[in-house]
C-alpha positions in Angstrom: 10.4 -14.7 5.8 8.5 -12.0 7.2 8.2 -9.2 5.2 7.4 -5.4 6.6 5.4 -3.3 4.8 6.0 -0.5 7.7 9.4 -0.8 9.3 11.9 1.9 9.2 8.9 5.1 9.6 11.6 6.4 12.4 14.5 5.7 10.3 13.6 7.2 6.7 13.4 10.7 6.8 10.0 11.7 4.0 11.5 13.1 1.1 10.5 14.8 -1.8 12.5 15.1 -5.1 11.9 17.0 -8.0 11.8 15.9 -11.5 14.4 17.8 -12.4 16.8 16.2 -9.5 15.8 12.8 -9.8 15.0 10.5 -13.2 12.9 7.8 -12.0 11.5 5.0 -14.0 7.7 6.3 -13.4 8.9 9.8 -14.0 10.8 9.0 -17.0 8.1 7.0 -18.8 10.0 4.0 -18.3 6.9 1.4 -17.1 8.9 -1.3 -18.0 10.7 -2.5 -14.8 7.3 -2.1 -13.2 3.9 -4.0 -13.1 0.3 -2.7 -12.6 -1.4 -4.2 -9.5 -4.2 -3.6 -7.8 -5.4 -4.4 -4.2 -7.4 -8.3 -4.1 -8.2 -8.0 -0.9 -6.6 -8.2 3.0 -6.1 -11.4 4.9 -5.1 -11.6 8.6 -1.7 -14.0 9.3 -2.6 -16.9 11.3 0.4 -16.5 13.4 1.2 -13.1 14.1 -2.8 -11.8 13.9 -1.6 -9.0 12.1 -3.1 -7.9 8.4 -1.8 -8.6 4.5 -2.5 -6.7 2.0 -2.4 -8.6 -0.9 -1.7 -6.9 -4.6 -2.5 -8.7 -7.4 -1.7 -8.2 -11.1 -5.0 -7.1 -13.1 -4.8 -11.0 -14.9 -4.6 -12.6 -11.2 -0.8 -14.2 -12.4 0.7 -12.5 -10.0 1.0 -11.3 -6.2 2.7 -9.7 -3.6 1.4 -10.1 0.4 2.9 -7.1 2.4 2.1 -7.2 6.4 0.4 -3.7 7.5 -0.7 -2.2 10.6 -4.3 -2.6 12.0 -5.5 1.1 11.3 -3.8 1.3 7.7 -5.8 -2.2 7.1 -9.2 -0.7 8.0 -8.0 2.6 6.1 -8.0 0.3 3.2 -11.0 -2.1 3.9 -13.4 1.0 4.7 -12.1 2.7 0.8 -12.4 -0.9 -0.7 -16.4 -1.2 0.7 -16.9 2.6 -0.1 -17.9 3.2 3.3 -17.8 6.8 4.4 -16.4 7.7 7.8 -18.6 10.7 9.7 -15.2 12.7 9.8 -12.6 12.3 7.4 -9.9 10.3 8.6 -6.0 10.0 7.8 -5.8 9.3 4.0 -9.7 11.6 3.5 -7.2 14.7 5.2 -4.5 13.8 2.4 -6.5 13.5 0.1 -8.2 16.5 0.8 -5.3 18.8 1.1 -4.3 17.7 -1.6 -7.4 18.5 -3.4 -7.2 21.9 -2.0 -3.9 22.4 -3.3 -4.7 21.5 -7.0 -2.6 18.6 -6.8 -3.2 15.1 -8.2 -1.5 11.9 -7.2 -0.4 10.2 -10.5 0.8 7.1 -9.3 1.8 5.1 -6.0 4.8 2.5 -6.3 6.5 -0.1 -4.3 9.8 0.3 -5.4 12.5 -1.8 -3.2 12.2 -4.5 -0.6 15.4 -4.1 1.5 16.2 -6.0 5.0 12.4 -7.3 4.9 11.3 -3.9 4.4 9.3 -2.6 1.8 9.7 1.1 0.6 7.3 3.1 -1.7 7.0 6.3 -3.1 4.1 8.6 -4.3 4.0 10.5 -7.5 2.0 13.9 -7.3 1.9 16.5 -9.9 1.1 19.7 -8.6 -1.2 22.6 -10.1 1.5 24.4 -12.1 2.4 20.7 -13.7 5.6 19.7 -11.4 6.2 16.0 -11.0 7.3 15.2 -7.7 8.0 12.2 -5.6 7.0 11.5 -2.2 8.8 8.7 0.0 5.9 6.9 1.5 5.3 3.3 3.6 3.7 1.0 1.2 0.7 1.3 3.4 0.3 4.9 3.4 0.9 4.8 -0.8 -1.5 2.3 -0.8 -4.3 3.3 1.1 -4.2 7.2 -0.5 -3.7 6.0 -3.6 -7.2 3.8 -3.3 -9.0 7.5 -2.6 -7.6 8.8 -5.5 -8.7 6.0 -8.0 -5.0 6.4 -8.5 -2.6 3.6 -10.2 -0.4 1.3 -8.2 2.5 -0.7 -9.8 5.3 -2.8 -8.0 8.7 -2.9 -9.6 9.5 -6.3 -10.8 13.0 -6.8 -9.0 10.4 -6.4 -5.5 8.6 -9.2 -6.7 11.4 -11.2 -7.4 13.2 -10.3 -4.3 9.8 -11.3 -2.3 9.8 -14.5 -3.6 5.6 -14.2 -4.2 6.4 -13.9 -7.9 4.3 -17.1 -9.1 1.2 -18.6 -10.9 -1.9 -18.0 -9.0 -3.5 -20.8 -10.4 -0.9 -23.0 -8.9 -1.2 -21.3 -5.6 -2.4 -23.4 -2.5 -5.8 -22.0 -1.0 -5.4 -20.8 2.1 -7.7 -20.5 5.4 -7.0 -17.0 5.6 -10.4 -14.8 6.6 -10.5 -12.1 3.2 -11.4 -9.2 5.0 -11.8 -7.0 1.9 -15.2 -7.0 2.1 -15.7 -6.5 6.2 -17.5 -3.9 7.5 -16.6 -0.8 9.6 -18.5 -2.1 12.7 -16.9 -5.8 11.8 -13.3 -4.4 12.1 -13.7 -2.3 15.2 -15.0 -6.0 16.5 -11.5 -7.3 15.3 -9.6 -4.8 16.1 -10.7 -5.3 19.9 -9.9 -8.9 20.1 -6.2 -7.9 19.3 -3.7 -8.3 22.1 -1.6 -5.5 22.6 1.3 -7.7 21.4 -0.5 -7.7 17.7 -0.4 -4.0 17.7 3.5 -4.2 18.2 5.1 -4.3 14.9 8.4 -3.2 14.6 8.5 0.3 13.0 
C-alpha cells in the first residue's frame, strides 16, 4: 500500500480550532489513544525514489514509515544533523514567527490515515495561554516540531490502520540508504539525481 504523508494540501483547507470549540484527546489530557514517537531516521523507497520518514516509539517496538517530499526530507535531515542553513528556511520562518509571537508549539500529532493519506495537526499555545490546533501535513508537523524540541505522538488507531504496527526486533533489515545522518551538500547531490518524475507526488 502506498501511504501519503502529503496528499490532499489542495484539498484540506488549514484550520485552526480553539480549545473551547473542539475537545481533542491532546487537548483534553487524554494521551491514551496516542503513542510518543520520535523520528529514527529517513530512508529513500527503492521504487518510487522518493523519501520515508520513519517514526519510531522511544523503546524501538514500534514504527510508522510515511512517504514525504524531497524538500520536507532535507528540512528534516539538515534539523536531525544540526546543521544551520545561511538564511532561515521554511520551518526556521515558522518557527521564528512563532517565537516572535510568544507562542510555543506543545505538541505535533498524526492523527488519521484516511484513503492512504495521513493527516496531522499542531498544538500551539499562545502567549495569553490559548490552546489551539493547527491542521498540518505530517511533514510540515514533523519537521517544525523537530525545531521546537517539541513532542510528536501518533494515535494508535493510525498505526493500526497502517499496518506498521509490529516488533522491530522481528523486522526484516532492509537495503534502504538511512539518510538521517547526510549532509546538506550530500542531499543537494541527491536531490539532483532525481528525475522530475520523483518530484511528482500526488498532492
Amino acid at each position: 500500500m502506498f501511504l501519503r504523508g502529503d496528499a490532499g494540501n489542495f484539498d484540506r483547507k488549514p484550520r485552526v480550532l480553539e480549545e473551547k470549540r473542539l475537545k481533542s484527546p491532546s487537548m483534553a489530557g487524554h494521551r491514551e489513544d496516542f503513542i510518543l514517537m520520535i523520528v529514527g531516521g529517513i530512508t529513500l523507497d527503492p521504487s518510487t525514489k522518493m523519501p520515508i520518514v520513519v517514526l519510531k516509539d522511544p523503546d524501538n517496538k514500534l514504527n510508522l514509515h510515511i512517504w514525504i517530499g524531497p524538500l520536507e526530507a532535507t528540512a528534516m535531515a539538515t534539523e536531525l544533523e544540526g546543521i544551520k542553513p545561511q538564511r532561515p528556511m521554511t520551518h526556521d520562518l515558522l518557527r521564528n514567527l512563532l517565537a516572535e509571537f510568544g507562542a510555543t508549539v506543545e505538541l505535533a500529532e498524526i492523527t488519521e490515515l484516511r484513503e492512504n493519506t495521513y493527516f496531522a495537526r499542531i498544538q500551539v499555545k499562545t502567549r495569553e495561554g490559548k490552546a489551539l490546533e493547527i491542521d498540518s501535513r505530517p511533514s510540515d508537523a514533523i519537521a517544525l516540531a523537530l525545531r521546537t524540541k517539541s513532542p510528536i505522538y501518533v494515535a494508535k488507531k493510525v498505526l493500526e490502520a497502517s499496518s506498521e504496527l509490529h516488533e522491530s526486533q522481528g523486522e526484516q533489515q532492509t537495503s534502504d540508504q538511512n539518510l538521517a545522518g547526510v549532509s546538506r551538500d550530500k542531499w543537494s547531490e541527491i536531490l539532483e539525481r532525481m528525475s522530475p518524475e520523483d518530484f511528482k507526488y500526488k498532492m
